[in-house]
ROKOLPA-369726 format. One record per residue (C-alpha): residue number from 1; residue in one letter; x, y, z. Coordinates in steps of 0.25 Angstrom, whole numbers, plus 5000, padded with zeros to 4 digits. Layout:
<r NUM, A, <X, Y, Z>>;
...
***
This chain:
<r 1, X, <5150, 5296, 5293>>;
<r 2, X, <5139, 5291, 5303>>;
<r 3, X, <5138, 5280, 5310>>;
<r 4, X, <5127, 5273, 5318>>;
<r 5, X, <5124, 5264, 5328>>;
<r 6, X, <5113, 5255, 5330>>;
<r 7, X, <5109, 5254, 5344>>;
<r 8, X, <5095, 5245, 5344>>;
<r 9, X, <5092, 5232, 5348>>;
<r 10, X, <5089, 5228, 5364>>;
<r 11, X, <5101, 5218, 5367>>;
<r 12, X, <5091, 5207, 5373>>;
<r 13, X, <5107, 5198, 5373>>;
<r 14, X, <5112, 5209, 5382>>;
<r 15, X, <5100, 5208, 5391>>;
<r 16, X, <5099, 5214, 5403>>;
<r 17, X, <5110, 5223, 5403>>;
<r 18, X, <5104, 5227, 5390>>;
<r 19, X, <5091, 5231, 5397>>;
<r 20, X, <5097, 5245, 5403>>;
<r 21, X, <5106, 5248, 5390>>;
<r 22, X, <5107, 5247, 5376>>;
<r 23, X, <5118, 5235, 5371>>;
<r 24, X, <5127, 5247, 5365>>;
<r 25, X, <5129, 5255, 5378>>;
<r 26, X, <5134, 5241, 5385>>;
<r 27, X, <5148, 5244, 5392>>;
<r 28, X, <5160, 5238, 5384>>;
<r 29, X, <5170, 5241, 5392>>;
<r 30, X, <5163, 5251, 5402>>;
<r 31, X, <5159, 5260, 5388>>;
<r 32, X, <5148, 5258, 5380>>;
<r 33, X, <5147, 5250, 5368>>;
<r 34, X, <5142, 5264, 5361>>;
<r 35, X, <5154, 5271, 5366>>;
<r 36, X, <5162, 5262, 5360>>;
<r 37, X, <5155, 5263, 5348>>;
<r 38, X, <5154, 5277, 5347>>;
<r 39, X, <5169, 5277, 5349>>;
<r 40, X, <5173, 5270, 5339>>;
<r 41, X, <5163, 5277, 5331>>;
<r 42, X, <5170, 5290, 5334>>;
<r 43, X, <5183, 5284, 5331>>;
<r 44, X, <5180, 5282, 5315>>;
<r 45, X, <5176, 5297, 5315>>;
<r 46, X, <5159, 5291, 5314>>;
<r 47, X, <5156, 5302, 5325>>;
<r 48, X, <5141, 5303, 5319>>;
<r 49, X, <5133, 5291, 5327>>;
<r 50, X, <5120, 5288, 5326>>;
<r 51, X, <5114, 5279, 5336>>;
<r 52, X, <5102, 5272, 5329>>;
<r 53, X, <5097, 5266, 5343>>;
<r 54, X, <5083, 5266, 5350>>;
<r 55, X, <5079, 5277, 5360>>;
<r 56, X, <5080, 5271, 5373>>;
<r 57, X, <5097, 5265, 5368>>;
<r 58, X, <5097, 5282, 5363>>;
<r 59, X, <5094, 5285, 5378>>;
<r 60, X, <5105, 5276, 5384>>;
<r 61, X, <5115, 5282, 5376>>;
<r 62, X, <5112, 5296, 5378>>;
<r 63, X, <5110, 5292, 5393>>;
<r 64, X, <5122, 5286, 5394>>;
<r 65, X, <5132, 5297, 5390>>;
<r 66, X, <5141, 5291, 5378>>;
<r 67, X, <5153, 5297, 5375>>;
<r 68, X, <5153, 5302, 5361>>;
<r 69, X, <5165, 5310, 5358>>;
<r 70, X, <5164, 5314, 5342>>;
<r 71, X, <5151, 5306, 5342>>;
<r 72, X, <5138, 5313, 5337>>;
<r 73, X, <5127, 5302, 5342>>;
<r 74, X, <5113, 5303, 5336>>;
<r 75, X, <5102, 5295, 5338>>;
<r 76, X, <5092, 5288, 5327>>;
<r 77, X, <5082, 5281, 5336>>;
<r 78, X, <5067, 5274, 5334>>;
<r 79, X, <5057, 5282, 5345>>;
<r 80, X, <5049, 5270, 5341>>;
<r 81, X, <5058, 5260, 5344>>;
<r 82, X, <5055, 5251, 5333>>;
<r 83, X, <5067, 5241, 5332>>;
<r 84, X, <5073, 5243, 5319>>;
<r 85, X, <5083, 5232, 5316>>;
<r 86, X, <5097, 5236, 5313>>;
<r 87, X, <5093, 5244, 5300>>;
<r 88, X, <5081, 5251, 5305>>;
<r 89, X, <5090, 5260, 5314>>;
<r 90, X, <5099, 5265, 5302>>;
<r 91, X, <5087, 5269, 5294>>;
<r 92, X, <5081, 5277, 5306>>;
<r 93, X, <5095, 5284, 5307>>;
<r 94, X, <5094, 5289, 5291>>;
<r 95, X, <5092, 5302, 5295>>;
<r 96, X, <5102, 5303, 5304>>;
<r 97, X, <5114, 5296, 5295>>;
<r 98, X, <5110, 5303, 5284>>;
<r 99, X, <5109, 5296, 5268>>;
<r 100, X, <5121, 5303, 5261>>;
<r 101, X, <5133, 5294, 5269>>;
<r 102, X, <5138, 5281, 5272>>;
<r 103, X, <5136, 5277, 5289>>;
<r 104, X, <5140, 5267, 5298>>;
<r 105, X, <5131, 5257, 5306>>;
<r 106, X, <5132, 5250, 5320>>;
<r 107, X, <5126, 5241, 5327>>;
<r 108, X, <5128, 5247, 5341>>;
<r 109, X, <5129, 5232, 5348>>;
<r 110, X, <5142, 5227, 5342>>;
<r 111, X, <5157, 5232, 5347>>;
<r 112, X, <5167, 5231, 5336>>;
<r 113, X, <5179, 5238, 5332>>;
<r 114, X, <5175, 5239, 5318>>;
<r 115, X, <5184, 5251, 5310>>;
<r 116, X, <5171, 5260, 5304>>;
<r 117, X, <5181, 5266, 5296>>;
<r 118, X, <5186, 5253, 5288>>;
<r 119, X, <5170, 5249, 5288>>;
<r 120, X, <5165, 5263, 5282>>;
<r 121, X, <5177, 5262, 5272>>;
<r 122, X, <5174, 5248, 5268>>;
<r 123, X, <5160, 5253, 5263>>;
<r 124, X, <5165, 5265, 5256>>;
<r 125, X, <5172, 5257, 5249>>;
<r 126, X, <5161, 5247, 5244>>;
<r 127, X, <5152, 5258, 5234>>;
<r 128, X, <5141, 5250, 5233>>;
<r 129, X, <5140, 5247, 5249>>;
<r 130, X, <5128, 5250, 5256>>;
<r 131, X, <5133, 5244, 5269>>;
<r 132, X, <5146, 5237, 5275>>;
<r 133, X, <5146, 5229, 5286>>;
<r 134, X, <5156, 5225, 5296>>;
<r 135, X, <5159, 5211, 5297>>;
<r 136, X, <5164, 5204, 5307>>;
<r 137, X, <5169, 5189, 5309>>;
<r 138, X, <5163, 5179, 5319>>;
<r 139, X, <5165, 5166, 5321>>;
<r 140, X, <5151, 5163, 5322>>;
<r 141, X, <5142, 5174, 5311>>;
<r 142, X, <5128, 5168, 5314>>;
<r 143, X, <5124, 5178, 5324>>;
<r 144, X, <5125, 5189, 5316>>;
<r 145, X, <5125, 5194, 5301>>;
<r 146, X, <5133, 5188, 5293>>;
<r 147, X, <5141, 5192, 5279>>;
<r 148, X, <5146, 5186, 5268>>;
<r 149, X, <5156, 5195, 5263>>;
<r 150, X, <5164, 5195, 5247>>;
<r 151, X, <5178, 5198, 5243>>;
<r 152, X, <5174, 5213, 5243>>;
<r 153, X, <5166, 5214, 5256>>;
<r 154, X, <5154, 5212, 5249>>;
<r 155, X, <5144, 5207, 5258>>;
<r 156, X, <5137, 5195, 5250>>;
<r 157, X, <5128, 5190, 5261>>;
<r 158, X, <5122, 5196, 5274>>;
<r 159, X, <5116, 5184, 5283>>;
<r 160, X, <5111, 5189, 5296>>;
<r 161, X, <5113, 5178, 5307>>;
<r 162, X, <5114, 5167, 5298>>;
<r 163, X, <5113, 5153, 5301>>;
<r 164, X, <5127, 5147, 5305>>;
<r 165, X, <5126, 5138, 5294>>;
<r 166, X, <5123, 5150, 5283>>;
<r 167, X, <5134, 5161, 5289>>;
<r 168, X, <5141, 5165, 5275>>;
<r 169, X, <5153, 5170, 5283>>;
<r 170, X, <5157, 5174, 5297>>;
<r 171, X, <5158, 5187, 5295>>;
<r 172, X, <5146, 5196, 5302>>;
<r 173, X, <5139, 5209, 5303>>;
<r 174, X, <5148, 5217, 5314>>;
<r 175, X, <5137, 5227, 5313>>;
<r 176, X, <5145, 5240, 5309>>;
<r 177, X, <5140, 5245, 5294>>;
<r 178, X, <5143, 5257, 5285>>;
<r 179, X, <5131, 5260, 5278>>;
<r 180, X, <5129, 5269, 5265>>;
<r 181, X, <5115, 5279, 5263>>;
<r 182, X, <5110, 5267, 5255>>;
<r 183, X, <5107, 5258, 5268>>;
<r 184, X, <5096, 5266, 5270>>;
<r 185, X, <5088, 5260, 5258>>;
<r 186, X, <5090, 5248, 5265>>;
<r 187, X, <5083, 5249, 5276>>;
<r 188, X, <5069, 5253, 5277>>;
<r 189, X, <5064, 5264, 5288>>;
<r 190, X, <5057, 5263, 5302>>;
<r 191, X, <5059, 5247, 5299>>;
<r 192, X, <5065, 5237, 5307>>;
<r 193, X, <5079, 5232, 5298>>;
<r 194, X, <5087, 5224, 5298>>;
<r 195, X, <5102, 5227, 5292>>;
<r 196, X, <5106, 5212, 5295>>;
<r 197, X, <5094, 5205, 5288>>;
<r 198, X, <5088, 5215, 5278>>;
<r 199, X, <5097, 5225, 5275>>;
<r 200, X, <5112, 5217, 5272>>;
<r 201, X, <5108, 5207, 5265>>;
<r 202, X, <5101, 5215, 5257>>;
<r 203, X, <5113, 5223, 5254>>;
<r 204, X, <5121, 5209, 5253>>;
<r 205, X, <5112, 5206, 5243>>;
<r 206, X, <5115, 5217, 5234>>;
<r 207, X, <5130, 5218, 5236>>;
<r 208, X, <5129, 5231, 5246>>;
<r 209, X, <5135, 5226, 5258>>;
<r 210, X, <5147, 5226, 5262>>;
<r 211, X, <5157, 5221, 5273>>;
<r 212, X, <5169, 5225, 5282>>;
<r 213, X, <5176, 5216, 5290>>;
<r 214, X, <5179, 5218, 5306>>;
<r 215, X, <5191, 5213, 5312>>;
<r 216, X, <5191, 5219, 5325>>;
<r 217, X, <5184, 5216, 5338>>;
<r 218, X, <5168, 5216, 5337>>;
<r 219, X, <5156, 5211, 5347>>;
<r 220, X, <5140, 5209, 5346>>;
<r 221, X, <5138, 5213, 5362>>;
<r 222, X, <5123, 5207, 5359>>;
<r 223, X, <5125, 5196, 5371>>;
<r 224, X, <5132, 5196, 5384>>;
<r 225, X, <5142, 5189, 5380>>;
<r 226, X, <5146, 5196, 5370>>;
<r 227, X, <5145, 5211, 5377>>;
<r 228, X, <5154, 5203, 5388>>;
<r 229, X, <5164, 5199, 5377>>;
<r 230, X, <5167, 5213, 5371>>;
<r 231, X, <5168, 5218, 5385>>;
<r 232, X, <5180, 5208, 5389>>;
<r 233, X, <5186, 5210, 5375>>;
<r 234, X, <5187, 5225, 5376>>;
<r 235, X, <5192, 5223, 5389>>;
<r 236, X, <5204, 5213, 5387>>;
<r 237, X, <5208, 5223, 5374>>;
<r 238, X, <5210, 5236, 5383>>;
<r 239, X, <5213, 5233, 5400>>;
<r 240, X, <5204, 5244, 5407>>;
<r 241, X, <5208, 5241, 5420>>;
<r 242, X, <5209, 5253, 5428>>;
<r 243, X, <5223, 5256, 5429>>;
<r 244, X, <5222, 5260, 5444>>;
<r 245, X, <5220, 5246, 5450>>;
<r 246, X, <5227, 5250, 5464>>;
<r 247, X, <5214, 5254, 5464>>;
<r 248, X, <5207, 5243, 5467>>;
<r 249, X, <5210, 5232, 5477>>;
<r 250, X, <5204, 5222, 5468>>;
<r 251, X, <5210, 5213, 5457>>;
<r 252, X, <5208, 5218, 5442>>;
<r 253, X, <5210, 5205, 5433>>;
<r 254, X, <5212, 5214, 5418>>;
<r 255, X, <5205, 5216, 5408>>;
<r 256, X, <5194, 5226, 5417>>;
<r 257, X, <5189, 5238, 5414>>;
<r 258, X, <5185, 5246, 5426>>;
<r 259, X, <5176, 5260, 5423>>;
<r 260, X, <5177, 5271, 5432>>;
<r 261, X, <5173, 5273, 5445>>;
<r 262, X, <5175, 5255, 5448>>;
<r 263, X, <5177, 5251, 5461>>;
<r 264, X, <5181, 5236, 5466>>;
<r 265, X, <5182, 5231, 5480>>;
<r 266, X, <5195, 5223, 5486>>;
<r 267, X, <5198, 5209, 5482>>;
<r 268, X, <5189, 5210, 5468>>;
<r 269, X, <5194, 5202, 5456>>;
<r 270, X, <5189, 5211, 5444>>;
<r 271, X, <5192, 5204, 5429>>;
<r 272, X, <5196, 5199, 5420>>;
<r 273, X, <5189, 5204, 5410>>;
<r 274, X, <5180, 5213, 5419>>;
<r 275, X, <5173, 5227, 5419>>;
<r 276, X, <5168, 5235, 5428>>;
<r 277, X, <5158, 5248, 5423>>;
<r 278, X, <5159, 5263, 5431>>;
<r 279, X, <5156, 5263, 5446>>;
<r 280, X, <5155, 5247, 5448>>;
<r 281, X, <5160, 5242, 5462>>;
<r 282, X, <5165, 5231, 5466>>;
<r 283, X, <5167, 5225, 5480>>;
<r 284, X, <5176, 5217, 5486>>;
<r 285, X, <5180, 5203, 5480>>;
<r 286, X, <5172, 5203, 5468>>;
<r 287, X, <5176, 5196, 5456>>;
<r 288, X, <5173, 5200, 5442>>;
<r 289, X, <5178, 5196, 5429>>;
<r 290, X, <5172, 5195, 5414>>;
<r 291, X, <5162, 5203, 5417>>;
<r 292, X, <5158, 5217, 5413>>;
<r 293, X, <5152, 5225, 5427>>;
<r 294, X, <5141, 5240, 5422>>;
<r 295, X, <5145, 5252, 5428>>;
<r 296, X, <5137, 5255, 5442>>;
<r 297, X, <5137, 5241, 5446>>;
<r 298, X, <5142, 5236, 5460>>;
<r 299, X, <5148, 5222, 5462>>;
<r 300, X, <5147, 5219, 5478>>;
<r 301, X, <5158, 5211, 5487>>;
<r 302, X, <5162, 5196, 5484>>;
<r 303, X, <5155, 5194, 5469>>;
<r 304, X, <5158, 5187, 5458>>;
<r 305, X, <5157, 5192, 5443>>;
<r 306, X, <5161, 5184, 5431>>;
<r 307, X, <5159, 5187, 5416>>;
<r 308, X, <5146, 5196, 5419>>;
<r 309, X, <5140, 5207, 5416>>;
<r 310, X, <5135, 5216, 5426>>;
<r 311, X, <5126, 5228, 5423>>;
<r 312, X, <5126, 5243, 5428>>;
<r 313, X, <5121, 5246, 5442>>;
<r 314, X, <5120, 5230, 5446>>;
<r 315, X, <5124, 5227, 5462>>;
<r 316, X, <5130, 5215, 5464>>;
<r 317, X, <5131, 5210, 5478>>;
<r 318, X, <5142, 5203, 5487>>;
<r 319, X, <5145, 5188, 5484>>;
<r 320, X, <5137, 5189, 5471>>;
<r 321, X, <5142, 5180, 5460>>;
<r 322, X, <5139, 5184, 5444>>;
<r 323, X, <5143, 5172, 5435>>;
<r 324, X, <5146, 5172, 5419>>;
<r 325, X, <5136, 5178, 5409>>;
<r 326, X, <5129, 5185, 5421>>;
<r 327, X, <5122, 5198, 5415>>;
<r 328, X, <5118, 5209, 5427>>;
<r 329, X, <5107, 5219, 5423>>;
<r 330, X, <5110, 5233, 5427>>;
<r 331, X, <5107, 5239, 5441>>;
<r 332, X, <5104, 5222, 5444>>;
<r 333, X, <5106, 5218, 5460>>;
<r 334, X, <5112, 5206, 5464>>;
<r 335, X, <5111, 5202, 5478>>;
<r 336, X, <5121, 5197, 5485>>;
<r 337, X, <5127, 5183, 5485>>;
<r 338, X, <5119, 5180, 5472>>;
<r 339, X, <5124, 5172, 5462>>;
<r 340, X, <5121, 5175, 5445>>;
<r 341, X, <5124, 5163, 5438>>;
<r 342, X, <5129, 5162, 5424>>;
<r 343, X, <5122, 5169, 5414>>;
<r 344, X, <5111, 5174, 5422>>;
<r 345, X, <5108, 5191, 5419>>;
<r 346, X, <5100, 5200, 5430>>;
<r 347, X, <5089, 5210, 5424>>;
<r 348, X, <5093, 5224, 5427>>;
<r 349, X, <5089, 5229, 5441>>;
<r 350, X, <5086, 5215, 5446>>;
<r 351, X, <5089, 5210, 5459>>;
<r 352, X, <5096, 5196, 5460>>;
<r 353, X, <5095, 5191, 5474>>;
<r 354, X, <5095, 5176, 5472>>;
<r 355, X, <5106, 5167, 5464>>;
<r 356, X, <5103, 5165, 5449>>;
<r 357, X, <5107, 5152, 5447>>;
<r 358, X, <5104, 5150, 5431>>;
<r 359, X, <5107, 5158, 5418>>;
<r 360, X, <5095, 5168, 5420>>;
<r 361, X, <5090, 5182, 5417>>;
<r 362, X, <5085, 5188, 5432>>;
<r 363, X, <5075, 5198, 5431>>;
***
């Protein structure tokens, strides 16, 4: 069976580590969200993959060298560039997945532990299916798309981002799908689609759509937040710490995960809930902890880092002090003694000299 994942849409949220790199090769863990992806693609035996993603996201991955062991990886991309919603993309692939055989479907921004075998089983069981989603429960549904679900995993009703006082359940699109040759009668070609708004409620409406509970871990890493969150939850599931702490004359508070090739000065304080990317350096008496640190960057002498997240290739200089929700754009520079307070985020490749005092974006 084939699967595919849907790699579109620009992560304004993510903004601006999002304006060097598409949201699904962001590190989770020092390995990209792809990777983990494609993984767990390979561990359900759905080793054909088709990435239904733009040209410039097709570039990146190439460029960024992906380990695909059992993974044949194809690309289905508009040279055009037309945004074509979350069904636009599945018809442009036709071709590639063929109309003789049942697929699966991803939204490439989401991490979740979803089984694809249980899913693709669920619908194989439902003769009439056209689509089965996975569904996921939230305290609060009225971000997403929502379903009303029967007895027999029906799905009545498919509202996307419903009003708070019109949710029919709290059970929501987790954005994993097995999708019989019939979807493509669904969904009209070289147009912008929806699946959310045109597609399943259509289906709903004529008993076709179907639903699979998840139980296990799943994250929208849309917002900063959010990609913070399934970073520290990953992290405190599995201890990376290097195992050679001699190693370093600093203090490593667990959970940290440390890529290769890390160094850190004396008298540094490193976590909780801290990682480090390939090749950073750390000076002496730093202190960073909830905070998620791109390969490549150097952190200077004396600063301070709490619950942030810094980009690839950013300096940082002595005495600097980077508080909560601070977002750092790749290759950035930060003078000196400088001060980021909370919430403020550096546009890649700028150079912050002064203190920024206020929730900002410096550009």
């Amino acid at each position: 069976m084939k699967a595919v994942v849907i790699a579109g849409g620009f992560a304004t949220r993510l903004r601006p580590l999002s304006c060097t790199r598409p949201k699904i090769l962001f590190p989770i863990v020092n390995k990209p969200l792809l990777q983990w992806t494609l993984e767990r693609l390979a561990k359900h035996n759905l080793c054909e993959v088709i990435m239904a993603a733009s040209p410039q996201t097709e570039i990146h991955i190439k460029h960024y060298g992906l380990k695909k062991d059992r993974i044949h990886l194809k690309y289905s991309s508009d040279p055009f560039r037309r945004p074509l919603g979350t069904g636009g993309p599945i018809k442009k692939a036709q071709k590639l997945i063929g109309n003789d055989s049942t697929f699966l479907a991803l939204n490439g921004d989401i991490f979740a532990d979803v089984n694809y075998t249980e899913l693709i089983k669920a619908h194989e069981s439902h003769k009439d299916a056209v689509a089965t989603i996975a569904l996921y429960k939230v305290e609060d549904p009225s971000r997403f798309g929502v379903a009303d679900l029967a007895k027999d995993n029906r799905i009545r009703q498919f509202i996307e981002k419903p009003s708070r006082d019109s949710v029919p359940s709290n059970l929501i699109n987790a954005g994993v799908y097995v999708f019989s040759p019939g979807i493509f009668e669904y969904i009209p070609p070289k147009q912008k689609t929806s699946l959310e708004r045109q597609v399943f409620p259509k289906l709903a409406g004529e008993g076709r759509l179907y639903g699979c509970t998840h139980n296990g871990l799943w994250t929208d890493i849309g917002k900063p937040e959010d990609y913070l969150k399934i970073n520290m939850v990953l992290l405190e599931k599995a201890d990376n710490t290097l195992e050679h702490r001699h190693e370093f004359r600093a203090r490593l508070t667990s959970p940290v995960a440390l890529d290769k090739r890390v160094t850190i000065g004396e008298a540094s304080t490193i976590g909780p809930c801290t990682i480090l990317g390939r090749n950073v350096k750390i000076g002496e008496n730093v202190k960073i902890r909830g905070s998620v640190v791109l390969p490549e960057t150097v952190i200077h002498d004396s600063c301070s880092i709490d619950s942030a997240i810094i980009g690839e290739g950013v300096t940082i200089g002595k005495g600097t002090e980077i508080s909560k929700g601070c977002i750092v754009g790749d290759h950035a520079k930060i003078k000196d003694k400088i001060r980021l307070a909370r919430g403020v985020s550096v546009c890649p490749a700028t150079e912050v000299s002064k203190n920024i005092l206020s929730s900002d974006r410096v550009c």
